[in-house]
Backbone bond lengths (Angstrom), bond angles and torsions (degrees), N, CA, C in turn:
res aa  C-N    CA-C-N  psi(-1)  N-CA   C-N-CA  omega(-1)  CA-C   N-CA-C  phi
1 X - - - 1.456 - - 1.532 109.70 -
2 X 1.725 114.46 138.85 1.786 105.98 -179.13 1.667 106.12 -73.14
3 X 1.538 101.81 172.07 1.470 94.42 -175.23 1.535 87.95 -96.02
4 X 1.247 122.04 157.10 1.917 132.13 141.55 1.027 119.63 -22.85
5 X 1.248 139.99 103.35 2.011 123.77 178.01 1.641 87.89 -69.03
6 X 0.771 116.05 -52.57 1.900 117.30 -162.94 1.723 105.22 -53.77
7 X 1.338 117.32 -40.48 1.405 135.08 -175.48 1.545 126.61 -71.65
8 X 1.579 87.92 -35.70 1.454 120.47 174.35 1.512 103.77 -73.65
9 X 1.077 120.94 -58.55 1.598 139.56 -162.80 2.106 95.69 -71.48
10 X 1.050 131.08 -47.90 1.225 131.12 162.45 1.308 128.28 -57.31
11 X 0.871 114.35 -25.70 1.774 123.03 167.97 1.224 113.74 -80.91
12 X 1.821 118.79 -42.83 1.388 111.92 170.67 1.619 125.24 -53.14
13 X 1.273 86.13 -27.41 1.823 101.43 179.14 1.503 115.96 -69.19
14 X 0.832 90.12 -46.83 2.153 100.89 168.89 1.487 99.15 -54.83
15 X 1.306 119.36 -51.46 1.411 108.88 -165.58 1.011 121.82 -55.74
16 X 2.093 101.01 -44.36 1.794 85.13 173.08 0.726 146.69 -105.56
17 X 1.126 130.52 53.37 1.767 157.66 120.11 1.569 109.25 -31.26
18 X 1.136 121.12 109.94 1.262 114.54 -179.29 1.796 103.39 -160.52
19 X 1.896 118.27 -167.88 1.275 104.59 -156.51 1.995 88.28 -72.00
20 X 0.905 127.48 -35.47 1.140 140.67 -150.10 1.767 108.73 -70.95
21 X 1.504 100.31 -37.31 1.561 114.25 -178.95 1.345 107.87 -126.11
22 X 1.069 124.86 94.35 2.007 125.15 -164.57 1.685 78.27 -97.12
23 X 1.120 128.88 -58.12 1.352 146.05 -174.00 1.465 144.65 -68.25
24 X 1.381 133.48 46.38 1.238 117.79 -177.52 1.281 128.34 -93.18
25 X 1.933 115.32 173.33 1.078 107.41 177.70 1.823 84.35 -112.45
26 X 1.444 82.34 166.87 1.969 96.89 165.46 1.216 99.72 -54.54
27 X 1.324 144.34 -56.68 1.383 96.66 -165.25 1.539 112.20 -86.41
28 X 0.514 137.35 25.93 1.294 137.76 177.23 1.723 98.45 -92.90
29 X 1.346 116.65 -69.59 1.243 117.48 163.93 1.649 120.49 -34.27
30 X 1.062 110.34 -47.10 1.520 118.61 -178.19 1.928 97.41 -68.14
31 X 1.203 151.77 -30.15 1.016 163.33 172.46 1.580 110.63 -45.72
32 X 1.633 81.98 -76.85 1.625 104.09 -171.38 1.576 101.90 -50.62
33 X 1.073 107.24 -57.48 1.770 111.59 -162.36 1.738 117.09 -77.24
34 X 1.635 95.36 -17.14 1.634 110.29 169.43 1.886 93.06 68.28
35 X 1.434 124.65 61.28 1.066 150.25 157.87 1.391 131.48 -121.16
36 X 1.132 123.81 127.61 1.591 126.04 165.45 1.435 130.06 -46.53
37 X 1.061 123.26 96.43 1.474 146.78 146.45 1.617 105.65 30.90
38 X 1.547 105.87 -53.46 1.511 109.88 175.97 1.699 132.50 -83.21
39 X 1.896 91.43 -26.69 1.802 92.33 167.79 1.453 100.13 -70.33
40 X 1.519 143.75 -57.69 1.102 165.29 144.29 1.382 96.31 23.35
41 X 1.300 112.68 -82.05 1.435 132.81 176.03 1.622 128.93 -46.83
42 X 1.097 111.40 -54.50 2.014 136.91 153.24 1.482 95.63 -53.14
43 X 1.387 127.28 -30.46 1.702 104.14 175.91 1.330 96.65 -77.07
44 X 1.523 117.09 -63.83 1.388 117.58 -154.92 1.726 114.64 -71.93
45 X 1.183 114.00 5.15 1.658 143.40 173.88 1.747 88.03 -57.21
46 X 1.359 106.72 -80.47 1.182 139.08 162.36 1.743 130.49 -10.98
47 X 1.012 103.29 -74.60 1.662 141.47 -174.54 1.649 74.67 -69.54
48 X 1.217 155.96 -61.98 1.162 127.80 -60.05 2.210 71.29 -150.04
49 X 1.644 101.79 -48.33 1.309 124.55 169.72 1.668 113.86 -78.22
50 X 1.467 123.72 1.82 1.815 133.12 163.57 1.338 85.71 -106.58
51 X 1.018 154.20 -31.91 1.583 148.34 -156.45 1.673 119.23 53.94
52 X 1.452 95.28 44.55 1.594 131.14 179.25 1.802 93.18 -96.99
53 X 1.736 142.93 -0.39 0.799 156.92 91.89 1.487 157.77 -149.09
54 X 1.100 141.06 178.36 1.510 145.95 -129.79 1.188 100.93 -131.21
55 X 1.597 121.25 142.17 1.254 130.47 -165.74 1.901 93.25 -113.89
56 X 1.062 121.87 154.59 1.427 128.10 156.47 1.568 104.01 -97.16
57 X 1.375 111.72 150.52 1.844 102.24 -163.59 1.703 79.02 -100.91
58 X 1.600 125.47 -31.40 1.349 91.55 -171.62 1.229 121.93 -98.71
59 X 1.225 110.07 -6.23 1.337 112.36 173.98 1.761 129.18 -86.65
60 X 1.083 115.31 -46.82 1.801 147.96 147.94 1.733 98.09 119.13
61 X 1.190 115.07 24.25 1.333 122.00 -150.85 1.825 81.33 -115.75
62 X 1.671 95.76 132.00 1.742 111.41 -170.60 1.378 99.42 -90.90
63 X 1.079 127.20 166.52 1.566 157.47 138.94 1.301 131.39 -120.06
64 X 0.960 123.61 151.89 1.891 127.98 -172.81 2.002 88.19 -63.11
65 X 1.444 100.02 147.06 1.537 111.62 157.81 1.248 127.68 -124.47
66 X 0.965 116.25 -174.45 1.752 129.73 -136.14 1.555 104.35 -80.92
67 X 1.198 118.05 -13.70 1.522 120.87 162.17 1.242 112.54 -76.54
68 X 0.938 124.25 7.91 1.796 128.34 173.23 1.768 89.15 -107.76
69 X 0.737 135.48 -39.30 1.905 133.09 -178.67 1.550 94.38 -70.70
70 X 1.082 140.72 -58.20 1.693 143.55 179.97 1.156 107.92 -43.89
71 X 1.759 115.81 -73.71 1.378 120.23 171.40 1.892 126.16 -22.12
72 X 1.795 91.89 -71.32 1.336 104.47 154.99 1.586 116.87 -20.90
73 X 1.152 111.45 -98.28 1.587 133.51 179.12 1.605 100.90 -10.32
74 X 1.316 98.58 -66.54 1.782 108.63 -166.12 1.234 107.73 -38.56
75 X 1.524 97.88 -54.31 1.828 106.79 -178.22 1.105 107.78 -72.11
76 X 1.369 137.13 -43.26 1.295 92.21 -168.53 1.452 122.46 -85.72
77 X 1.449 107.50 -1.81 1.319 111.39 173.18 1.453 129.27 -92.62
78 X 1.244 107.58 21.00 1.408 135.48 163.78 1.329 127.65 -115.25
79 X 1.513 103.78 3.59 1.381 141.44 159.93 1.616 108.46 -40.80
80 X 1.317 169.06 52.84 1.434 136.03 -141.48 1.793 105.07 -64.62
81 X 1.715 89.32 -41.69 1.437 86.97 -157.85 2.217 104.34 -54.94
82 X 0.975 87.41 -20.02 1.849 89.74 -169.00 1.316 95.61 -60.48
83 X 1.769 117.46 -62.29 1.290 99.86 -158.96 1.483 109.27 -87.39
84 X 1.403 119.52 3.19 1.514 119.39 165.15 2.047 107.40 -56.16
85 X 1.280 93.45 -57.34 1.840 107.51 -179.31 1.400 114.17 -53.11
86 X 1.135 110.61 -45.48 1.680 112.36 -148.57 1.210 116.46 -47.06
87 X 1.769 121.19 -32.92 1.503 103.45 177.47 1.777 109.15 -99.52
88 X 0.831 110.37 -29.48 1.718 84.27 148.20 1.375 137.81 -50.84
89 X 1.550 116.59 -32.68 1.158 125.28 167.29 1.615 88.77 -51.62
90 X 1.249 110.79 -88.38 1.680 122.32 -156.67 1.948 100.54 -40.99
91 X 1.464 119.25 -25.77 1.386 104.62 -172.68 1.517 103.88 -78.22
92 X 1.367 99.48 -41.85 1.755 95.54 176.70 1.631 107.60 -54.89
93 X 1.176 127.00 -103.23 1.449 98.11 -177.12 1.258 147.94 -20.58
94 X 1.330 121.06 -39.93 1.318 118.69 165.82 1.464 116.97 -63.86
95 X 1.808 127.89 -15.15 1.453 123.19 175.10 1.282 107.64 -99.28
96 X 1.767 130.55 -8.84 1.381 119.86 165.94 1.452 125.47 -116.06
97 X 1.336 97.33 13.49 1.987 106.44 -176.62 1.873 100.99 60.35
98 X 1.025 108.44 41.09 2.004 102.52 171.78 1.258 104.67 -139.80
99 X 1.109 104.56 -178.42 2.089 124.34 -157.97 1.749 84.19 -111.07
100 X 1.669 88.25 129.54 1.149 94.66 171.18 1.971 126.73 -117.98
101 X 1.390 114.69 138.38 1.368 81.93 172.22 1.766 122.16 -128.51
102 X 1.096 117.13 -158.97 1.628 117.02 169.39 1.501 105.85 -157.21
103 X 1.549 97.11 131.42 1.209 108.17 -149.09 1.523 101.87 -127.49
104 X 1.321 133.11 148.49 1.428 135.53 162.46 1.282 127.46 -119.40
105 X 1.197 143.56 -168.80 1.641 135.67 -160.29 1.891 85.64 -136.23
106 X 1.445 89.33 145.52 1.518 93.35 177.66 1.552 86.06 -163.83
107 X 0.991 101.75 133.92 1.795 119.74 178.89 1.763 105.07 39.46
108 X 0.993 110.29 -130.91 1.479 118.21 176.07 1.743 111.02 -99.13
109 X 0.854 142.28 21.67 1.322 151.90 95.92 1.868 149.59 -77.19
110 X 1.094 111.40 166.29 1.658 116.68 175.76 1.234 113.88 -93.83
111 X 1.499 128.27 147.57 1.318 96.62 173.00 1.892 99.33 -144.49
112 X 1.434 126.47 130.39 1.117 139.17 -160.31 1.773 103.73 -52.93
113 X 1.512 106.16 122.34 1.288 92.88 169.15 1.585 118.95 -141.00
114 X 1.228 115.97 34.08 1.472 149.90 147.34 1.689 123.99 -158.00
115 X 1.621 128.65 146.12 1.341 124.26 -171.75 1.746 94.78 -144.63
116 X 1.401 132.52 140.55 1.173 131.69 166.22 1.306 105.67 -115.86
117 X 1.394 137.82 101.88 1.298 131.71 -168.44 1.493 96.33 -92.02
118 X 1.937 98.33 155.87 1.978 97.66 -173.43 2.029 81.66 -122.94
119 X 1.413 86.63 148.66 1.750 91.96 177.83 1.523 123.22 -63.83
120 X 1.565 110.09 -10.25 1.536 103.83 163.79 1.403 108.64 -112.55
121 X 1.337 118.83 43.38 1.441 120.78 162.90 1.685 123.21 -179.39
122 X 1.487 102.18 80.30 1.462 129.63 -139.42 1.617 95.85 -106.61
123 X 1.378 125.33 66.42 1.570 145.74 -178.97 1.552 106.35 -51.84
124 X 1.272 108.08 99.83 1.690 98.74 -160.10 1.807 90.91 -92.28
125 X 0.730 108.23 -25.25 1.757 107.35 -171.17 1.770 102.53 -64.83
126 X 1.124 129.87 -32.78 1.144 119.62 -175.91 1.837 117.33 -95.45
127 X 1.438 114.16 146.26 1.820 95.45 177.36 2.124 70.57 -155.52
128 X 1.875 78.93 168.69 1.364 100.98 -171.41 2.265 93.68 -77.81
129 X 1.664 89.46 133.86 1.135 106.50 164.54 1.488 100.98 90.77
130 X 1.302 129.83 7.29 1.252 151.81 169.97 1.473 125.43 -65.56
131 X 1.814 141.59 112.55 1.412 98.61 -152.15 1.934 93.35 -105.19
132 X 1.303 111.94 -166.59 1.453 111.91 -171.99 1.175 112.18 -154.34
133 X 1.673 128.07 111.69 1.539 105.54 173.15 1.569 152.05 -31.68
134 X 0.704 119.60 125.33 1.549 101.85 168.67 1.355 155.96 -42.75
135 X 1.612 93.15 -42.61 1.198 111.40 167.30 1.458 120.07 -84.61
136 X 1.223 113.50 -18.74 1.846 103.08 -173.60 1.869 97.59 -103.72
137 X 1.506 122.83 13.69 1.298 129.87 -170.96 1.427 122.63 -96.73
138 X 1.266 135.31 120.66 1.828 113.28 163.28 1.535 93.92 -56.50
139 X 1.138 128.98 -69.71 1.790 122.20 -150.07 1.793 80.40 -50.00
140 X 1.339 137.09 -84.36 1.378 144.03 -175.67 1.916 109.58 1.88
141 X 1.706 100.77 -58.99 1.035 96.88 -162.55 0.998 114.48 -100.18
142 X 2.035 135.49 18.53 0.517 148.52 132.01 1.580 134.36 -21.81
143 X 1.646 90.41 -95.88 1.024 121.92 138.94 1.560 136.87 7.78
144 X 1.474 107.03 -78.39 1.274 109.02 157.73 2.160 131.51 -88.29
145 X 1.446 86.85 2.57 1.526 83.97 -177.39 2.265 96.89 -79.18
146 X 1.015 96.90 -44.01 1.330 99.97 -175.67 2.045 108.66 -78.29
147 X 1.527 110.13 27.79 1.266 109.95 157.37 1.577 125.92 -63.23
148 X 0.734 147.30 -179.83 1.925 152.52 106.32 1.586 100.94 -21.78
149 X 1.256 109.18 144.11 2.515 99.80 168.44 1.243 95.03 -62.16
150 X 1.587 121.23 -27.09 1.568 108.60 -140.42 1.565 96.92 -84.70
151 X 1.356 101.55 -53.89 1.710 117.53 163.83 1.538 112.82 -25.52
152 X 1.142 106.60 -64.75 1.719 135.53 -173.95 1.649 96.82 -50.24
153 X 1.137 125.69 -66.90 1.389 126.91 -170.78 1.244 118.78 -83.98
154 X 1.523 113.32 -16.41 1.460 103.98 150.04 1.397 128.10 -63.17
155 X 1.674 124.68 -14.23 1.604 105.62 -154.39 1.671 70.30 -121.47
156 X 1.478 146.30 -8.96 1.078 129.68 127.65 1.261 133.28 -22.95
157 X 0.835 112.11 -52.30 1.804 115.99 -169.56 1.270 121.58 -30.97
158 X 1.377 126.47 113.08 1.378 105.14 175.36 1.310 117.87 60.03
159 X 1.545 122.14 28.41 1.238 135.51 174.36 1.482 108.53 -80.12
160 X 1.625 119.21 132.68 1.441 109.15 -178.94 1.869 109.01 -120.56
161 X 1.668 106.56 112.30 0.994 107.82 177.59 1.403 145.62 -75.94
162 X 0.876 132.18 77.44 1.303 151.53 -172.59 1.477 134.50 -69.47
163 X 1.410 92.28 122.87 1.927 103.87 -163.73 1.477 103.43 -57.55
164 X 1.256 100.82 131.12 1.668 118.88 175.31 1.492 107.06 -98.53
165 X 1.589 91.34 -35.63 1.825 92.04 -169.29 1.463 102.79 -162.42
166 X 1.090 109.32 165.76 2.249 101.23 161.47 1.073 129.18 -50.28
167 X 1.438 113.67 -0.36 2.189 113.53 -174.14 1.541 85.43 -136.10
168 X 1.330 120.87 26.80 1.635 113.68 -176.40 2.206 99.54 -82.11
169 X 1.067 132.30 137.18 1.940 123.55 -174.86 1.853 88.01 -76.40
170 X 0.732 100.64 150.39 1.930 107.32 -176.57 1.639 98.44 -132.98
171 X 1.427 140.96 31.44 1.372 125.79 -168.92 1.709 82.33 -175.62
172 X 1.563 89.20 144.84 1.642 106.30 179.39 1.743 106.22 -59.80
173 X 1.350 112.00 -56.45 1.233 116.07 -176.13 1.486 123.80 -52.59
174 X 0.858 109.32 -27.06 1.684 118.26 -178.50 1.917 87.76 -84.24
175 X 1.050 107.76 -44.16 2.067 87.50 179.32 1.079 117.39 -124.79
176 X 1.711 127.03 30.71 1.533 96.95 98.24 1.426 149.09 -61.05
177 X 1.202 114.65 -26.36 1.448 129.67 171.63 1.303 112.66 -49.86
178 X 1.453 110.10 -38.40 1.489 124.22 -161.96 1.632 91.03 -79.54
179 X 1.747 110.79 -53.91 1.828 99.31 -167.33 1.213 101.69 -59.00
180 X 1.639 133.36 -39.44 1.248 102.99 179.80 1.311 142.59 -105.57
181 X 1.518 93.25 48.15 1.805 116.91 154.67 1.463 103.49 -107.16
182 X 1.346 120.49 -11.21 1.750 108.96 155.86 1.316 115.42 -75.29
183 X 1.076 131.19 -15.03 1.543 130.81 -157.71 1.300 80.92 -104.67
184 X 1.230 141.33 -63.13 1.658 143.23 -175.30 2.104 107.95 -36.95
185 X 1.274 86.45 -57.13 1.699 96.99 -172.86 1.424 130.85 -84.59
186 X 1.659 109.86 -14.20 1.386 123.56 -163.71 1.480 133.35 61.75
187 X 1.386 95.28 13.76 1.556 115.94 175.89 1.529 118.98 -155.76
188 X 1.532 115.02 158.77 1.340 111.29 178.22 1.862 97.58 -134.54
189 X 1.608 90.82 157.56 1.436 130.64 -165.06 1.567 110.95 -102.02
190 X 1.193 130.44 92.47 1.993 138.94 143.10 0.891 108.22 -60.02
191 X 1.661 141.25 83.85 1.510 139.12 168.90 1.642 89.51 -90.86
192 X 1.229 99.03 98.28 1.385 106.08 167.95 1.139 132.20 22.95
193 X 1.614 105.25 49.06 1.620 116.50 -155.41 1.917 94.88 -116.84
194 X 1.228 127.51 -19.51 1.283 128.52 139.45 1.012 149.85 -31.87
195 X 1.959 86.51 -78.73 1.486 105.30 178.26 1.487 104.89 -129.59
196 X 1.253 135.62 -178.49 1.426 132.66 -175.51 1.143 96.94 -113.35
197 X 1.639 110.02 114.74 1.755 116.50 167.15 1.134 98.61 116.03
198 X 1.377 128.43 -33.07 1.360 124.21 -173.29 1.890 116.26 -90.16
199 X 0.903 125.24 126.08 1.349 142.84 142.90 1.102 118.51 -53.12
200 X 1.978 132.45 148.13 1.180 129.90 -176.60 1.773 106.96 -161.32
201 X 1.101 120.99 103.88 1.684 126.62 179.31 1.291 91.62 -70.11
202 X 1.462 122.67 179.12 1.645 126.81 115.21 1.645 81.61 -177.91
203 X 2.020 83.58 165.10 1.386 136.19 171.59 1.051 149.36 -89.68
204 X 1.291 146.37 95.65 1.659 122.29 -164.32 1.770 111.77 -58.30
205 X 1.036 93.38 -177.35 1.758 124.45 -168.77 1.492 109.33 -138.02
206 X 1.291 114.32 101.53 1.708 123.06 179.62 1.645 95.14 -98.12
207 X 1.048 91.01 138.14 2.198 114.98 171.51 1.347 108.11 -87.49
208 X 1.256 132.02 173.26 1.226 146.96 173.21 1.964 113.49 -46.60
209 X 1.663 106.64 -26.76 1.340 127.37 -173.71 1.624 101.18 -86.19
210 X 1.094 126.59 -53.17 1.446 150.76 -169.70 1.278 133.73 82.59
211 X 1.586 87.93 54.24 1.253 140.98 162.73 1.120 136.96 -64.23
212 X 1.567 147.73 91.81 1.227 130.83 -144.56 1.649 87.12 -91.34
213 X 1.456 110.56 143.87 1.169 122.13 -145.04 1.816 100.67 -137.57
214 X 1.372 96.31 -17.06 1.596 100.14 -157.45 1.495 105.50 -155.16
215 X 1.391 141.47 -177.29 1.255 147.05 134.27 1.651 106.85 -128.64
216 X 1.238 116.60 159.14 1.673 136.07 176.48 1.872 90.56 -138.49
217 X 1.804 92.99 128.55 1.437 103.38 176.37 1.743 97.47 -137.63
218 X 1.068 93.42 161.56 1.568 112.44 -174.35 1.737 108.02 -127.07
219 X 1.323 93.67 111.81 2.040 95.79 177.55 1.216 101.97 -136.30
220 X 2.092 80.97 155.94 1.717 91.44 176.49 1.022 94.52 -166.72
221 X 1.869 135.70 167.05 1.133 126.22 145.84 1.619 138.96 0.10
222 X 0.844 133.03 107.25 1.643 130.65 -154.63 1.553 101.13 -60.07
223 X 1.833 122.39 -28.95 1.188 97.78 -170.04 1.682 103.49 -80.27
224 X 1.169 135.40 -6.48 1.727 138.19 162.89 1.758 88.80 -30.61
225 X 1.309 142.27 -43.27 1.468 116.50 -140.14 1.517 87.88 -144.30
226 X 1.509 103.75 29.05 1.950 91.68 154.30 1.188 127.17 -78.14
227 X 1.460 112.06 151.81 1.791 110.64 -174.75 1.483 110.39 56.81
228 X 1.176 96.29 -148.72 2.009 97.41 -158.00 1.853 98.43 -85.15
229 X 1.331 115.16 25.50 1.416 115.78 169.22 1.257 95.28 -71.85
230 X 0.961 139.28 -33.35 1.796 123.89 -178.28 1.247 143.21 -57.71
231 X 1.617 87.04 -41.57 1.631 114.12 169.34 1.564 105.36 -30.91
232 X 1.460 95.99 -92.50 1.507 92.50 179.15 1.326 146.04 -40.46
233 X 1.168 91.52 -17.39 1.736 109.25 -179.88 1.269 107.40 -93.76
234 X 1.394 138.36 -26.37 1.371 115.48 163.04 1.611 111.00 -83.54
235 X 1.184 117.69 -30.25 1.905 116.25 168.85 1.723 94.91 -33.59
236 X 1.379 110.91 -62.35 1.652 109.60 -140.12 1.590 84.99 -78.27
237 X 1.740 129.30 -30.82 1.291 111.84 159.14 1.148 147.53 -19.62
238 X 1.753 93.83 -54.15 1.229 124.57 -157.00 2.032 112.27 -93.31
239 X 1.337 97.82 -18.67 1.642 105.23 161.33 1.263 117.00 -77.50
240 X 1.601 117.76 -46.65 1.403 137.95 164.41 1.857 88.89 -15.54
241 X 1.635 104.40 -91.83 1.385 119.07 175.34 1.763 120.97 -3.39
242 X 1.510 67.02 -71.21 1.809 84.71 -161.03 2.159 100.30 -48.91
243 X 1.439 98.48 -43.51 1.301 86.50 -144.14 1.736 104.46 -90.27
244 X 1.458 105.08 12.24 1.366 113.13 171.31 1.364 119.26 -93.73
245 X 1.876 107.12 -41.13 1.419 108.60 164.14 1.739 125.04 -57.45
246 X 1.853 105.30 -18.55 1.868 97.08 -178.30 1.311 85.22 -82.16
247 X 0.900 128.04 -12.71 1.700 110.97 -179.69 1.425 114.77 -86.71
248 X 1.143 123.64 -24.59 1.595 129.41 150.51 1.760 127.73 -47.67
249 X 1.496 95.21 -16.18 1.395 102.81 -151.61 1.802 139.67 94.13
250 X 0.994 79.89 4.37 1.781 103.93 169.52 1.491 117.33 -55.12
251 X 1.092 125.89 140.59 1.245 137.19 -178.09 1.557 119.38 -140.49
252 X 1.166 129.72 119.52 1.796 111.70 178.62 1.463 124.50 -55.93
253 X 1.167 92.05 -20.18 1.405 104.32 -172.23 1.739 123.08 -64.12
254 X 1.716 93.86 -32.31 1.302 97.47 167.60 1.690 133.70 -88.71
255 X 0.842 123.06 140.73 1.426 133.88 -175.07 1.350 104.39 -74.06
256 X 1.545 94.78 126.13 1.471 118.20 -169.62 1.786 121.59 -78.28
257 X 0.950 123.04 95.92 1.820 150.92 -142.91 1.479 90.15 -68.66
């Protein structure tokens, strides 16, 4: 089937909206997308009459609108697994003072779709609907360690790894190695291979199928989990897990897909 040029060309416009550009003007838009000033305009005419976006009267400069926050909402609150988690989410943080998140796999990234932040550990790099590599991620390498190979090396393909930081793995071989020290341990390790300073646990999430369906990670400042401070913190992780997946429908019994 052809795509829409008009349909096509409106979505690009949503995209670039981001933390960096909350704000454009048409031409600016007309720039980026290498379009004329007047289709430009007839989109955001458009966009503009769904309230998909918002004009400033004094500035003339657009922003995304509030039907993009609704949309949002719906989904994620049609999420099961979200609102299955959430107060476990909220108990885990509130019993270890850290930011918590829940994370899902979408193409060759994860992308945040609940966060409980704790006031002594305020993870500014992450927000809901936010996406995150894979490879420099605990939820990431999660994620893909509990693929299918075949699965796994498909969303590999032509994957380009990219330095996050100085402890970021930059080569397939080094993470595979890495997923299968998640598969060994039942958890994976962000030594500040993201972000600098930050630390990052997480867990898979089995479904009723036993299906990993999800990850839950726990971050904070890296010194939170020096020495045998960790221990415990991936244990209480690691119940977190357990007792969200029987609520999924999880069973041990089943073999994990």
């Amino acid at each position: 089937m052809p795509i829409i040029q008009s349909v096509d060309r409106a979505f690009k416009i949503l995209d670039l909206f981001d933390e960096l550009n909350p704000e454009l003007k048409i031409s600016e838009i007309s720039t980026k997308l290498s379009l004329n000033k007047s289709t430009v305009h007839s989109l955001l005419k458009t966009l503009k009459e769904h309230d998909y976006v918002k004009q400033d009267a004094d500035t003339g400069k657009y922003s995304l609108g509030m039907k993009i926050v609704e949309r949002s909402n719906f989904l994620m609150n049609s999420m099961d697994v979200r609102s299955i988690a959430k107060p476990s989410l909220v108990e885990l943080s509130m019993d270890t003072s850290l930011a918590v998140h829940l994370v899902i796999l979408d193409g060759q990234s994860g992308v945040y779709i609940d966060k409980v932040d704790s006031p002594t550990a305020i993870i500014g790099y992450s927000r809901v609907g936010r996406r995150v590599p894979v490879h420099s991620s605990a939820v990431g390498k999660v994620l893909l360690a509990y693929q299918q190979e075949e699965a796994r090396n498909e969303i590999l393909k032509d994957y380009h790894y990219k330095k996050q930081t100085e402890k970021t793995i930059t080569n397939d071989e080094d993470f595979q190695s890495e997923l299968t020290k998640v598969l060994a341990n039942g958890y994976a390790i962000d030594d500040e291979e993201n972000e600098p300073g930050i630390t990052c646990l997480a867990i898979p999430l089995y479904d009723h199928s036993g299906k990993v369906t999800a990850a839950v990670s726990i971050s904070a400042p890296s010194t939170r989990f020096a020495g045998d401070r960790i221990h415990p913190i991936i244990y209480r992780l690691k119940q977190t897990g357990a007792a969200i997946s029987k609520k999924l429908g999880y069973t041990s019994t089943l073999s994990h897909a």
